[in-house]
VOVORO-699352 format. One record per residue (C-alpha): x, z, y. Coordinates in steps of 0.05 Angstrom, whole numbers, plus 32768, in hexadecimal, padded with zeros to 4 digits. Each point is the difference from the previous one (the first is absolute). Layout:
ATOM;xx;zz;yy
ATOM;X;Z;Y
...
This chain:
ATOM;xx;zz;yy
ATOM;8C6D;869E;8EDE
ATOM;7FB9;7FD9;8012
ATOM;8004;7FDA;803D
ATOM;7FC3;8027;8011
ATOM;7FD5;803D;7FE1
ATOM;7FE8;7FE3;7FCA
ATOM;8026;8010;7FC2
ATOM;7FBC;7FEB;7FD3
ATOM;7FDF;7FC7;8007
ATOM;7FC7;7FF6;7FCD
ATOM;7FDC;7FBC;7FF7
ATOM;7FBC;8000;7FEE
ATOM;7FDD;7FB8;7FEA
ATOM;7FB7;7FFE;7FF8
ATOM;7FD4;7FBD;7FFA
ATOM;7FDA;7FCA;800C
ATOM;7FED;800F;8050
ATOM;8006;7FD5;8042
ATOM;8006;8023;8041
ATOM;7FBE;7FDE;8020
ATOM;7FE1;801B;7FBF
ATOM;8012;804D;8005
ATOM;8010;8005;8045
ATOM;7FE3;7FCC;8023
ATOM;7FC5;802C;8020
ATOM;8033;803F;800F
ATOM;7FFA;8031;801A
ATOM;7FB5;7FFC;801B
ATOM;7FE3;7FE4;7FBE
ATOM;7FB7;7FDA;7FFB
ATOM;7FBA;8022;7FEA
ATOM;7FFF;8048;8027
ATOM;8048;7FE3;8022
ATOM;802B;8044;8010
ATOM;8017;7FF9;804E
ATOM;8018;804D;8020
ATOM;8042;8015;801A
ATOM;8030;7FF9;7FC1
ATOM;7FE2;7FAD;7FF8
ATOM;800E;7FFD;804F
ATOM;803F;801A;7FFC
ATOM;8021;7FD2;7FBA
ATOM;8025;7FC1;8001
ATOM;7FD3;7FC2;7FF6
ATOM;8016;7FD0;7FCD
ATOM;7FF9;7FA9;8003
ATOM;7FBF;8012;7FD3
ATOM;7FC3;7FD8;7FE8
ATOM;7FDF;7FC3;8028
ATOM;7FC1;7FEE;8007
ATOM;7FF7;7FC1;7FC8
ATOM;7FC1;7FEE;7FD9
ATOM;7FF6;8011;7FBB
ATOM;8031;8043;8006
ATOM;7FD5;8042;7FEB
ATOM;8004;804C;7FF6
ATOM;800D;8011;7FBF
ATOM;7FDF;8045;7FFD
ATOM;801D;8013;7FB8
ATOM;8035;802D;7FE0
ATOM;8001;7FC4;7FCB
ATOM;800C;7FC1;802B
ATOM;7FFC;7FC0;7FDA
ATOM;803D;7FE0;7FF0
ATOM;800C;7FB0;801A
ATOM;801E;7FD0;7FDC
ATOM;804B;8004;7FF0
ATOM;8034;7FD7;7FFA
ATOM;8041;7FDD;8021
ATOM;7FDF;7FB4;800C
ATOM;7FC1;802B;801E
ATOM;8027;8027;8031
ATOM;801F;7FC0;8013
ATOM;7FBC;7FE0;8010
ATOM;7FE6;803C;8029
ATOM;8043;7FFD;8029
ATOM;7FF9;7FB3;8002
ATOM;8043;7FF5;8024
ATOM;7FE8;8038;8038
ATOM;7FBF;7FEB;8008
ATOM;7FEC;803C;7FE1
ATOM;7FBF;7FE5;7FF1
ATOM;7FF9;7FE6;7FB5
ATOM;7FE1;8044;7FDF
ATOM;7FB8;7FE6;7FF5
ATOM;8022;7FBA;7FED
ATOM;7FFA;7FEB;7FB4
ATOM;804E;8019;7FF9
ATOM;7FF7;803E;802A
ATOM;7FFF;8053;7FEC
ATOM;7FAF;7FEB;8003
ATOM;7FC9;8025;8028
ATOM;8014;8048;7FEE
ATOM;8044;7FF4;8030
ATOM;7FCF;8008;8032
ATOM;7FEA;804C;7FFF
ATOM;8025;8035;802E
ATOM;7FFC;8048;7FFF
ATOM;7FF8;8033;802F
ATOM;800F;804D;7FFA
ATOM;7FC8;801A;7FD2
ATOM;802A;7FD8;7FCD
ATOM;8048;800A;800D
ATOM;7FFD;8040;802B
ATOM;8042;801D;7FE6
ATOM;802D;7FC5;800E
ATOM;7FDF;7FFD;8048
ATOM;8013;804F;8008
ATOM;8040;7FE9;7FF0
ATOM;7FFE;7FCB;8036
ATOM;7FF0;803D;8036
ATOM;8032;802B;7FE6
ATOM;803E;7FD1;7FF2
ATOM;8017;7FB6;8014
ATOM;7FD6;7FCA;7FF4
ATOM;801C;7FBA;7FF3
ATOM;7FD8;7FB6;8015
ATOM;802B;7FDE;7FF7
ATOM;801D;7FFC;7FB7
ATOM;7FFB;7FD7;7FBE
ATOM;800B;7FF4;7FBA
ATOM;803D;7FE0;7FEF
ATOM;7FDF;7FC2;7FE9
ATOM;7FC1;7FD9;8001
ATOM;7FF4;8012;7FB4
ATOM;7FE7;8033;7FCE
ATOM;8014;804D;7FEF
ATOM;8032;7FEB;7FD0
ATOM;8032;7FC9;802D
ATOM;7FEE;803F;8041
ATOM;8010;8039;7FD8
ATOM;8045;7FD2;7FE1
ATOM;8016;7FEF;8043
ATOM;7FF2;804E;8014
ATOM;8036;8010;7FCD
ATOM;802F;7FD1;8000
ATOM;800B;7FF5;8041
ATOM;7FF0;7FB6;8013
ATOM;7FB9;7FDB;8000
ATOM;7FF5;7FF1;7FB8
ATOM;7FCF;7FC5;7FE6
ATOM;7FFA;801D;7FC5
ATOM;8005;803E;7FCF
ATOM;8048;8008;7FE8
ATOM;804A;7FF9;800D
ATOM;8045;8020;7FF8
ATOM;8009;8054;8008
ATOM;803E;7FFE;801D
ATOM;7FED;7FC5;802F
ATOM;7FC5;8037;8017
ATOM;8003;8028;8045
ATOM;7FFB;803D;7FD1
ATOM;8045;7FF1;7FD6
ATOM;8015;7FF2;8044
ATOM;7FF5;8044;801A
ATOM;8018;801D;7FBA
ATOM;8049;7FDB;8018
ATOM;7FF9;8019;8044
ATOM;7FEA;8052;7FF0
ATOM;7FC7;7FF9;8016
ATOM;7FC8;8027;7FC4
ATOM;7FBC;7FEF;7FEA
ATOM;7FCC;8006;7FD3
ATOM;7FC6;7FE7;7FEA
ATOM;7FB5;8029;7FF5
ATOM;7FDD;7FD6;7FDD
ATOM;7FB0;800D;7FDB
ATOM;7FFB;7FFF;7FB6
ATOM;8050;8000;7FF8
ATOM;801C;8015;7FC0
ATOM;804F;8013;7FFE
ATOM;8017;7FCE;7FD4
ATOM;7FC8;7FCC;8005
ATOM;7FFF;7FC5;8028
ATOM;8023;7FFD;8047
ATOM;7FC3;800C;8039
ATOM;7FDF;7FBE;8012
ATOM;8016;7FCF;801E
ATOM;8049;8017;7FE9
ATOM;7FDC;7FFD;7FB4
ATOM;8019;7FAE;8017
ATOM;8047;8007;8018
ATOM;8037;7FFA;7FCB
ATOM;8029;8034;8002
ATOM;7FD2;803B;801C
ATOM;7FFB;8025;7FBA
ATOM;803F;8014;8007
ATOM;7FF2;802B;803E
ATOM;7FD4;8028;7FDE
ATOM;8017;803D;8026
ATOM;7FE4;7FF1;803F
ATOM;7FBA;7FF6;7FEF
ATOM;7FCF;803E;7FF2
ATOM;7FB6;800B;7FF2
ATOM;7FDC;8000;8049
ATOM;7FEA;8054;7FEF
ATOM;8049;8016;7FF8
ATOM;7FFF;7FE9;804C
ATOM;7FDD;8042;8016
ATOM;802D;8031;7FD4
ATOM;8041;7FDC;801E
ATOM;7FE7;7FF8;8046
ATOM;7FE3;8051;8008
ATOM;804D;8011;7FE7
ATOM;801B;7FC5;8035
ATOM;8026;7FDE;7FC4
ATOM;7FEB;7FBA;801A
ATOM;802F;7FCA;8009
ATOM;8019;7FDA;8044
ATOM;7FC3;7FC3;7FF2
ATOM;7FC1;8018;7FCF
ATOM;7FD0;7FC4;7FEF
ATOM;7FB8;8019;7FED
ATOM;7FD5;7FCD;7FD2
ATOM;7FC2;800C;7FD9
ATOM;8003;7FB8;7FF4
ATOM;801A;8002;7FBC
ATOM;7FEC;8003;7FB4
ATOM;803B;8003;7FCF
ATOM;801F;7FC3;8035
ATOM;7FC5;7FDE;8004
ATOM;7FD9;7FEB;8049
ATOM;7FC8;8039;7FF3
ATOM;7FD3;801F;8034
ATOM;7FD3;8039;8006
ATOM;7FD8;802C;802A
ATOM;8048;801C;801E
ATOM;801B;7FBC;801E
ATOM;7FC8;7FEA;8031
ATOM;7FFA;7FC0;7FD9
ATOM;7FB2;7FEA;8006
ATOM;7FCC;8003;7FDD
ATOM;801F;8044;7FEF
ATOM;7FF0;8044;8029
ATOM;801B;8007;8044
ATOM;7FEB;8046;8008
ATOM;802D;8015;7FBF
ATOM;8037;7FD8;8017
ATOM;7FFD;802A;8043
ATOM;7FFF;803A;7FD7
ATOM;8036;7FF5;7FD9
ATOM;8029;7FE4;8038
ATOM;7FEE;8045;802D
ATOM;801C;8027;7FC6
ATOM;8042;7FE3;7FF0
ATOM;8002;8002;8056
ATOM;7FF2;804E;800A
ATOM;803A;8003;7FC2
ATOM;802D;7FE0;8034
ATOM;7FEE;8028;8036
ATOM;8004;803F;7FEB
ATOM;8043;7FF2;7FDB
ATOM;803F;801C;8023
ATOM;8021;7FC0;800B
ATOM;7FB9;7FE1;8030
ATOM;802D;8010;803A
ATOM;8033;7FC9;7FDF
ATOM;7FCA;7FD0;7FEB
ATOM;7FDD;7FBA;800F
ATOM;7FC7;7FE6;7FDF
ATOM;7FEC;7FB9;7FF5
ATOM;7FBE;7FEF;7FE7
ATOM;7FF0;7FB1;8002
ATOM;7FDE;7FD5;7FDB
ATOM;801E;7FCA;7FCD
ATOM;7FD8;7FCB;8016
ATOM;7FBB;7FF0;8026
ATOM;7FDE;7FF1;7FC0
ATOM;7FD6;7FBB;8021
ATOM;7FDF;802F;8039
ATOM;7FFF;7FE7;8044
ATOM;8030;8007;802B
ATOM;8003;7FD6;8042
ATOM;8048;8007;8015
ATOM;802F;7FC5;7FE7
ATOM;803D;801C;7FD4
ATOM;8043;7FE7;801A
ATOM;8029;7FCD;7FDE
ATOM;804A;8018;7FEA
ATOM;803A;7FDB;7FF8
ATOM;8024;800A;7FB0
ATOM;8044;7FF7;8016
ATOM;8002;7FE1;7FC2
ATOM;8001;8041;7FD9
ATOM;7FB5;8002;7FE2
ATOM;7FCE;7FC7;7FEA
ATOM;7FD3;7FE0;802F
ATOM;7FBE;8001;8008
ATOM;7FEB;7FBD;7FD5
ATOM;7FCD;7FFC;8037
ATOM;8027;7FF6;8039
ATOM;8032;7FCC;7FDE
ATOM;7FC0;7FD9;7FE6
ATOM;7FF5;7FFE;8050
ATOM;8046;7FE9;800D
ATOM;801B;8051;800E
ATOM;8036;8009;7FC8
ATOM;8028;803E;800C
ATOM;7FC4;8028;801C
ATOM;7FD5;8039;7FE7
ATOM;7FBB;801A;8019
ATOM;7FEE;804D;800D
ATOM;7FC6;800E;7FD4
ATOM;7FC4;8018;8023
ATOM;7FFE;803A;8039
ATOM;7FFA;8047;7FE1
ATOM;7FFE;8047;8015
ATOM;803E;8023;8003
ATOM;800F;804C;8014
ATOM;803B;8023;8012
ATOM;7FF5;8054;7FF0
ATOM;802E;802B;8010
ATOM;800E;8035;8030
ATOM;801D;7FD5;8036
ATOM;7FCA;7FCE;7FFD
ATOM;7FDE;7FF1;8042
ATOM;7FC0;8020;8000
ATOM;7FBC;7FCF;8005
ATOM;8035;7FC5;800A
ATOM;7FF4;7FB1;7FEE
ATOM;803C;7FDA;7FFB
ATOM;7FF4;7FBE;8013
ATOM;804E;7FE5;7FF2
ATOM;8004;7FCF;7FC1
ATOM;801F;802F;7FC6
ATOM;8007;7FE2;7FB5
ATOM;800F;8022;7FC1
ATOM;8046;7FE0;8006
ATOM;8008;8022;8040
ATOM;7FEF;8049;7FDE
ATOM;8030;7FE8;7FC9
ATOM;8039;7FFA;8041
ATOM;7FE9;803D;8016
ATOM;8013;8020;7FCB
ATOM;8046;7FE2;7FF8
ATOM;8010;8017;8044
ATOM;7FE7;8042;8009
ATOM;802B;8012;7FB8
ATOM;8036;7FDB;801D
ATOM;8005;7FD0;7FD3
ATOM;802E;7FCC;8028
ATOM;8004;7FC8;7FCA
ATOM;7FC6;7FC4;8011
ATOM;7FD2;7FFD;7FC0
ATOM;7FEA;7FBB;8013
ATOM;7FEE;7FDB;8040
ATOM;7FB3;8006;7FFC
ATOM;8006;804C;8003
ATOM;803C;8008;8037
ATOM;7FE1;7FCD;8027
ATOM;7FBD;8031;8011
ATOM;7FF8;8029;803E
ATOM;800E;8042;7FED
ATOM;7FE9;8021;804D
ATOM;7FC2;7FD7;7FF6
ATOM;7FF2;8036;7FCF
ATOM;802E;803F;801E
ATOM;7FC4;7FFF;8037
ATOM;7FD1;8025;7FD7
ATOM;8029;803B;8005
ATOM;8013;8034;8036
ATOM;8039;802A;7FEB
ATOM;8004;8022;8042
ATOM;7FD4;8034;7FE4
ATOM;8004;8034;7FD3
ATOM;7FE4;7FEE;7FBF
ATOM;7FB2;8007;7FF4
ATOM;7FE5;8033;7FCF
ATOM;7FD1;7FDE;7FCC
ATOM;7FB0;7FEF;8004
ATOM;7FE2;8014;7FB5
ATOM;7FC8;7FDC;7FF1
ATOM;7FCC;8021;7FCC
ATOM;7FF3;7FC4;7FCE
ATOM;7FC3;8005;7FEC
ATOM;7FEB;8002;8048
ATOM;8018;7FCD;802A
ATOM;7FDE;7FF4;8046
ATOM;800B;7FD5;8043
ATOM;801C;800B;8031
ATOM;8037;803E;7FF2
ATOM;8017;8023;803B
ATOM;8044;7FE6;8015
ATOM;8038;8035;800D
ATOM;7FF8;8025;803D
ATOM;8043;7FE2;8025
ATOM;800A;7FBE;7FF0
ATOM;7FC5;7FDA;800F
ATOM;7FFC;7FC5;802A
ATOM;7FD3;7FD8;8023
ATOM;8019;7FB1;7FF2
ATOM;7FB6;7FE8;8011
ATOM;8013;7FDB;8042
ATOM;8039;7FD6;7FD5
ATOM;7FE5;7FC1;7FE5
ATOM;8002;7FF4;7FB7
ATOM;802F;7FC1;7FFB
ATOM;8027;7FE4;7FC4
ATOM;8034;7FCA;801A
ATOM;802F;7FEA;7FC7
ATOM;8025;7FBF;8001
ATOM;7FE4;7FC5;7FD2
ATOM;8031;7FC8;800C
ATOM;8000;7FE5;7FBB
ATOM;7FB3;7FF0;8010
ATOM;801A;7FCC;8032
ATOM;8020;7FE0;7FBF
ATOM;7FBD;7FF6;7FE5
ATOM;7FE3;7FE9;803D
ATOM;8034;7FC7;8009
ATOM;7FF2;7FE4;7FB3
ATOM;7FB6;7FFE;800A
ATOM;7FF3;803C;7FCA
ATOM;7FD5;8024;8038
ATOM;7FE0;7FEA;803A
ATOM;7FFF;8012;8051
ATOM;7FC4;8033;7FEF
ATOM;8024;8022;7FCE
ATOM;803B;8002;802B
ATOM;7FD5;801C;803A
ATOM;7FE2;8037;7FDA
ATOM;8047;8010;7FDE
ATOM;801E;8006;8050
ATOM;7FC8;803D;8010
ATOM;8038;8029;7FDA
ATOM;803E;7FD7;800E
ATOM;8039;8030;8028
């Protein structure tokens, strides 16, 4: 028994996206901006500020910035958030944003479902220490690990089920990535399946209690494609693709029974303006090296902000939620709404779980599905007559605490300006 409707809860992990970056212009847009009664009437995110040097990237195939752990470190710069056109920084592509002509599913998605500003990677790294941490459970530094120290051997303990979908899997080949790196995985072959078996098994509604969805993967290796969002590849195909495996979902016979997460694994160096929280470790995962260079040991950094979603049929139609929500705290959510009543770790427990319970209303009955038609995807879809809304007179805030900043204030790492700019979002 599911401490509420949702018997299914599928996970899908795309890349290499900030929140300013997809959704920072939502939902009017820029060039022929889109303002009528469904704009009027959706919940307005924390979105993109006015800064020199950002521009519109009007292209399907948006350059890719510069990757990599010490660069995300330098366009954070201890909150700041101003080292991306720095000689360590992501680099001038950070800087472009997109409006709908580019993304114009994942906006419709936005109108019709729960919308999330205020939500991050697990760490201020790549796709391979963001996608770890997504799977075992604590914010990983790095690729690798134990299995059974993993939120997943967890939940096999515990009765809760999964399985992994993962893109150019072979039964018997490598473990998906990043669990290609943890020792032990290949012997759980059983629970991972090529990502097209996923529509046969969810039309018969033979899914499991949690479903991850990757097309991140090669034979275990960190491999992208048009399907995963990652730039310089196709954002129209990845919409596509994405808009089929959804309709699957929706017109299965457990949708009534079903949440969807789509999020991103990590914001890829583009721009985001809000400052991630730092997180105690409770002594249960590695710190950010960062941090206890600045005098911070037992700390970790959220990686960048990213878009989140939360589909399903008691989703709050055209809604932003503006309360602080973590992969950790989807991770909890889980664990309690299968009952699981054994604490996996600290880190996860210790997350709000009614921070994210506010994206849904189960007072209704649920909603039937929107199909989309993928090879035609437009902006703005008509919401469902019913349900919709009008949050336009509520101010788009995000207040989250950052007392570990003060830490860094008292040794000197950042100054009273950074401080300043770091309080515009401080609870």
């Amino acid at each position: 028994m599911t401490k509420t409707p949702f018997e299914h809860i599928i996970i899908i992990i795309l890349e290499n996206r900030s929140f300013d970056h997809m959704f920072g212009t939502y939902p009017y847009g820029v060039q022929q901006p889109i303002v009528n009664s469904i704009t009027q009437s959706v919940g307005k995110p924390v979105g993109l500020p006015s800064l020199n040097g950002l521009f519109y990237d009007n292209t399907y195939q948006t350059p890719n910035p510069y990757e990599g752990g010490y660069r995300y470190h330098a366009d954070w710069n201890y909150g700041a958030m101003n080292g991306w056109t720095t000689n360590n920084g992501s680099g001038p592509n950070s800087l472009g944003y997109l409006s709908y002509q580019q993304v114009p599913y994942f906006w419709d998605l936005a109108i019709l479902y729960t919308l999330h500003d205020n939500f991050y990677s697990p760490v201020l790294s790549t796709t391979g220490p963001n996608r770890t941490s997504w799977m075992m459970g604590y914010p990983a530094q790095s690729t690798g690990g134990e299995f059974t120290q993993s939120i997943l051997y967890f939940w096999l303990q515990n009765n809760v089920s999964w399985k992994i979908y993962a893109y150019q899997y072979s039964p018997g080949g490598n473990p998906p990535f990043p669990l290609s790196d943890i020792s032990g995985a290949s012997a759980y072959s059983q629970y991972y399946a090529p990502i097209n078996q996923f529509l046969t098994d969810v039309a018969n509604g033979n899914i499991p209690d949690v479903t991850y969805l990757t097309w991140t993967n090669d034979n275990g290796s960190n491999f992208h494609s048009n399907y995963d969002c990652h730039p310089p590849f196709d954002l129209l195909t990845c919409q596509q693709n994405l808009a089929t495996y959804m309709n699957a979902i929706e017109q299965s016979p457990i949708w009534d029974s079903t949440l969807v997460i789509i999020a991103f694994d990590e914001f890829g160096g583009f721009y985001d303006h809000v400052v991630p929280p730092i997180f105690y470790t409770y002594g249960q995962a590695q710190s950010d090296q960062y941090l206890v260079n600045a005098g911070a040991n037992g700390y970790f950094v959220l990686g960048g902000r990213i878009p989140m979603l939360a589909i399903s049929p008691y989703s709050k139609q055209s809604f932003v939620n503006h309360n602080l929500v973590t992969p950790f705290t989807i991770l909890n959510f889980i664990n309690y709404n299968f009952g699981v009543n054994n604490s996996f770790n600290s880190i996860v427990s210790n997350t709000d779980i009614n921070a994210f319970l506010e994206s849904f209303d189960f007072s209704y009955n649920p909603r039937p599905p929107v199909l989309f038609n993928p090879s035609s995807l437009t902006y703005p879809v008509q919401p469902q007559s019913g349900y919709v809304e009008n949050f336009s007179d509520i101010p788009a805030q995000i207040r989250n605490i950052y007392t570990p900043y003060l830490l860094l204030y008292t040794n000197s790492t950042i100054d009273y300006n950074t401080l300043k700019y770091i309080s515009q979002f401080w609870a």
